[in-house]
Every structure is written in structure tokens, then in C-alpha cells.
PAPADO-417234 format. One record per atom (N, C-alpha, C): y, x, z. Coordinates in pm, whole numbers, plus 50000, padded with zeros to 5 digits. Layout:
REM residues N
YXZ ...
***
This chain:
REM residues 186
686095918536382 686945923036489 688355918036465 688995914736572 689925911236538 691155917536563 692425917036554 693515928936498 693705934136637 693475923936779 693885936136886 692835941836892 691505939436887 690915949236898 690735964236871 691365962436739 691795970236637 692385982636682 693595976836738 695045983536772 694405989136922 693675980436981 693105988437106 692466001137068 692455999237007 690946013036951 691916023436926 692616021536817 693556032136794 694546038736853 694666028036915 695946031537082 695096041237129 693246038237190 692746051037317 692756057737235 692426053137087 692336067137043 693136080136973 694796072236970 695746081236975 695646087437139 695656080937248 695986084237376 694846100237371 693656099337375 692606109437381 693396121237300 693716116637168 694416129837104 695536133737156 696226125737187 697516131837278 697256138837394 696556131537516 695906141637602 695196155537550 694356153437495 693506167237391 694816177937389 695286173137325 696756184137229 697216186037345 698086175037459 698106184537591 697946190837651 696726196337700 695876201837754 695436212837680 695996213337551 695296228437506 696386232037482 697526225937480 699166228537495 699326236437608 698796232037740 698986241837861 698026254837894 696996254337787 696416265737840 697176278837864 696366288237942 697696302237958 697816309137803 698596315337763 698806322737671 698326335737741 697736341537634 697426354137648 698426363237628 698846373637736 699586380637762 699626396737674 699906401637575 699456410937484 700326423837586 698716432137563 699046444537638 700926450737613 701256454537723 702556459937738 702486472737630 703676471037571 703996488137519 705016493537594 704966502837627 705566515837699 705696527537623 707376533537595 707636543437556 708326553737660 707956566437591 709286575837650 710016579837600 711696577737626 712616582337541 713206590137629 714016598637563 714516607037569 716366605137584 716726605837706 718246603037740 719126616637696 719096625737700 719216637437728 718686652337665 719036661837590 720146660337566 721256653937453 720356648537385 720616642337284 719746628637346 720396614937234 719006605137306 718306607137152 716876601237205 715926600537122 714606590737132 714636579937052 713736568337083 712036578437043 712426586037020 710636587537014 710696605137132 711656606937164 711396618637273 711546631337204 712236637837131 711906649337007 713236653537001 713436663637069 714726676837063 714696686736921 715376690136839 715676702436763 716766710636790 716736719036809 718066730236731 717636741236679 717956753436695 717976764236592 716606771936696 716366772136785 715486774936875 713866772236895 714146760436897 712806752336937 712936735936864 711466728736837 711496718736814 710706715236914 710846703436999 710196695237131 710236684837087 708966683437148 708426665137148 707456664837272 707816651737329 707416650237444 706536634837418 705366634437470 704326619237499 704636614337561 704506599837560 704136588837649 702896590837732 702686597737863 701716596637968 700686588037968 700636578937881 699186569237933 698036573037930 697526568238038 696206565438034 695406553738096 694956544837997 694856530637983 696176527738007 696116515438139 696986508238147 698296520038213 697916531538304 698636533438393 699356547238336 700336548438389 701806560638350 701096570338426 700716580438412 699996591138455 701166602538478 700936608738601 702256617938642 702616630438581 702136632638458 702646645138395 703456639338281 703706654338190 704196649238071 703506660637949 702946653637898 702476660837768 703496663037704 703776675937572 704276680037508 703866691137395 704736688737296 704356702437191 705776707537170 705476722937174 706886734337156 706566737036970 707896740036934 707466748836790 708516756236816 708396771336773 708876777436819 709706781936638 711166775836617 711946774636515 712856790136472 712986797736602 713846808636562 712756821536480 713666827736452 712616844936380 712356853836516 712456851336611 712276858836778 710896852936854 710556856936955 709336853837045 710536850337148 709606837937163 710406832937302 709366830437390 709406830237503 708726824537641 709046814237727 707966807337746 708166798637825 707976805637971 708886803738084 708986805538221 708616794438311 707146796238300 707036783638415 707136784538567 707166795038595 707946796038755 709576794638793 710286791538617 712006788438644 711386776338613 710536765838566 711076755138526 710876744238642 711176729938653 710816721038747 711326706738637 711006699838717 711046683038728 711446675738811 712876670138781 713306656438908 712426646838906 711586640939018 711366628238978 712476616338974 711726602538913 712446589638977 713056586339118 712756595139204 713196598739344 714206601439384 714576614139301 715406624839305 714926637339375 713746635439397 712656650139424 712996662439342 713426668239380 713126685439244 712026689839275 710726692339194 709646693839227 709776710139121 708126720639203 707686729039097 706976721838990 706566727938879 705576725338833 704486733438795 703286725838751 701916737238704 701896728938543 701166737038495 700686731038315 699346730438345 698776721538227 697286721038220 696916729238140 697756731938028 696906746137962 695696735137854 695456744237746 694976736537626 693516731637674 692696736737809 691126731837881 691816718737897 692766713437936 693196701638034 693226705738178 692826717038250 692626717338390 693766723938394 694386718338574 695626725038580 695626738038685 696426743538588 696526759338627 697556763938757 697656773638858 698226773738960 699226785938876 700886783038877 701786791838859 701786798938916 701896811838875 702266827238940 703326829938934 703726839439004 704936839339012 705566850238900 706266852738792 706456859138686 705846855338556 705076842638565 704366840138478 704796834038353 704186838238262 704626831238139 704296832337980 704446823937874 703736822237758 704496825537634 704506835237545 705076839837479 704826833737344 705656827537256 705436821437158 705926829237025 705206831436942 705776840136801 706636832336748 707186841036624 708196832336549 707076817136484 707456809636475 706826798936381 705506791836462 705486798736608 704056791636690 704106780136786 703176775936805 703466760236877 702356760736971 703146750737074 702526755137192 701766740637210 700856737937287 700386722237352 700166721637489 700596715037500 700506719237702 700916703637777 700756703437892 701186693637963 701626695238089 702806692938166 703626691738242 703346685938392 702756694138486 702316685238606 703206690738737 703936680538774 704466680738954 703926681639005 703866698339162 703066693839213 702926687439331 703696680839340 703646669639470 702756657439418 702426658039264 701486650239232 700236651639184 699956659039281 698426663339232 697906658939406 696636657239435 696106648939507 694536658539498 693846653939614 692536660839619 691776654739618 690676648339524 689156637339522 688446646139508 687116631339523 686086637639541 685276651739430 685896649639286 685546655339188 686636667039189 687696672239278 688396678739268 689576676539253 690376683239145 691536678239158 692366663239083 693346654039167 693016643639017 694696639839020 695336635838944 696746636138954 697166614338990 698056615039031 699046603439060 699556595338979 698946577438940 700096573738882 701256563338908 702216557838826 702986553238890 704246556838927 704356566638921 705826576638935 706706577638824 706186584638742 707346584238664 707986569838586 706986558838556 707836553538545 708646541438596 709336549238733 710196544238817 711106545938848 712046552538702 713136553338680 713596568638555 714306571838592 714726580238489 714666594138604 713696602938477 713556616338564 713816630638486 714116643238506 714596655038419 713476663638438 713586672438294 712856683338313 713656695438248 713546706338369 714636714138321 713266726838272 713426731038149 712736739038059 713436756038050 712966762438113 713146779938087 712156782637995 713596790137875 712996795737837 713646809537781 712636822337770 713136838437774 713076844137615 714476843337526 715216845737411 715046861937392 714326872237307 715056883137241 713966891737336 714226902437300 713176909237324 713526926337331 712606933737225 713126952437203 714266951237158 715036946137057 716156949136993 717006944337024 717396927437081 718316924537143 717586922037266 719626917937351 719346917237480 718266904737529 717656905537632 716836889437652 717776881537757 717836872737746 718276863937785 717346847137862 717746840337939 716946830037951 718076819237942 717366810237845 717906797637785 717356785637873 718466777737972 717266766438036 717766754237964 716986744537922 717146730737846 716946719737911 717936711838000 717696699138069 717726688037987 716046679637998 715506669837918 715976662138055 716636646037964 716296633338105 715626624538012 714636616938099 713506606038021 713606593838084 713326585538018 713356571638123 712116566538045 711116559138078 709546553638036 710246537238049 710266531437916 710476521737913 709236508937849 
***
């Protein structure tokens, strides 16, 4: 063979590898699932969502389920003082991303959500912790299986949850303490 032949050969056959490497150069990149947090603006900020003071310790979840922001908000109370405190869920509510002031209902430790009464409420001992989750109800919806909640809402901007809760008891006076959380789902 002789030398152009040669050089022909190696020329297509750099060209083939260059095309090759092109072409797997443009394939799509795979897009790695989104992470989504909820932080906490308010009243303090907090990259993982988690209030203390002398009262209560709060921590609040990230809503997912799979891909989608699901319209409540999970949470756990610990209840930090030497007193029983209560939660008032007929004082408390939720702004949405809207600027909606909505009521709310809890799901209560079954997961099913419970309809607020009016006076109602959960008394926590010194040192007890609560688990519960947080539902608007302008976002609850009626299917075929009953009841099923909305997603998509919250995270569409930055929304509050204002938290009652009822301080003191036989010996001192009671009092109600309300705690405005703001969140933004980033």
C-alpha cells in the first residue's frame, strides 16, 4: 500500500472517531431529580425549618410526595417548658403563596384529616411531642376515594403559619402564645 493510501485510512478513520465523540457529545444529559427544601424565613431564619426557645422546639418538613409539593405541612412540637401547653387549632391558620388566610384541619397521627371544632384542642405535657400535619382547607378537594388534598401551592412563593398556643394552667394565669412561622419551599 502505498503512503496515501495510508493516510486515507487514517484520515476516515480519525473522521468516524470524531463524528462518534460528537454525537455522544450531544446526547441529552440526564437531568438529576430536583431537591427542594423548606426553610424557614421567620421567626428566626432556618435552612432546615426548626424554631427553639424556652417553650417549644418546632420543626417543620418538606411536603413531598414524589415529585410534587403536597399542600400541607408536616411537623413535630416538643414541648420544652415544665407547664402543659395546648395547641389551639381553631386560633391557628395559614397564608398561602396567594395571600389567602385560610383555616386549618390536622391529620392527626391515622394520617386522615380531622374536621376542627370549635374549642378544640391538644394538650401537651411537660417534655411531650406532638406529630401532626398541617392542612388548608381550601385545599382539600373531593375524589373518588374520598378525601384527597392539592398540589402545587405552596410552593409558589413564601407562605405563614400562625401557631396558637394555650401557656399555664391551675396555678398560673393561662394565657395564649401565637407564633408566626414564614416558609418559602425552595
Amino acid at each position: 500500500m502505498n503512503s496515501e493510501i495510508k493516510l486515507a485510512i487514517i484520515a476516515a478513520v480519525l473522521g468516524l472517531l470524531l463524528i462518534g465523540g460528537l454525537s455522544i457529545d450531544n446526547q441529552p444529559t440526564p437531568i438529576a431529580p430536583q431537591q427542594v427544601s423548606l426553610e424557614m424565613l421567620g421567626p428566626v431564619y432556618s435552612e432546615k425549618a426548626v424554631y427553639i426557645d424556652d417553650l417549644i422546639h418546632i420543626s417543620f418538613k418538606t411536603p413531598l410526595v414524589g415529585n410534587k409539593i403536597e399542600s400541607v405541612l408536616p411537623f413535630w412540637l416538643h414541648n420544652t417548658s415544665g407547664a402543659v401547653i395546648a395547641v389551639l387549632w381553631d386560633r391557628c391558620s395559614l397564608q398561602l403563596p396567594s395571600g389567602n388566610t385560610v383555616n386549618i384541619v390536622n391529620k392527626g397521627p391515622d394520617g386522615a384529616i380531622k374536621r376542627v371544632l370549635a374549642n378544640e384542642s391538644i394538650a401537651l405535657a411537660p417534655g411531650g411531642d406532638l406529630f401532626d400535619t398541617i392542612v388548608p382547607i381550601s385545599e382539600i378537594t373531593q375524589a373518588d376515594a374520598g378525601l384527597a388534598l392539592t398540589t402545587g401551592v405552596l410552593d409558589q412563593g413564601p407562605f405563614q403559619l400562625v401557631l396558637a398556643l394555650q401557656v399555664g394552667g391551675d396555678c398560673s394565669p393561662q394565657q395564649i402564645k401565637y407564633y408566626t412561622f414564614q416558609f418559602i419551599i425552595r
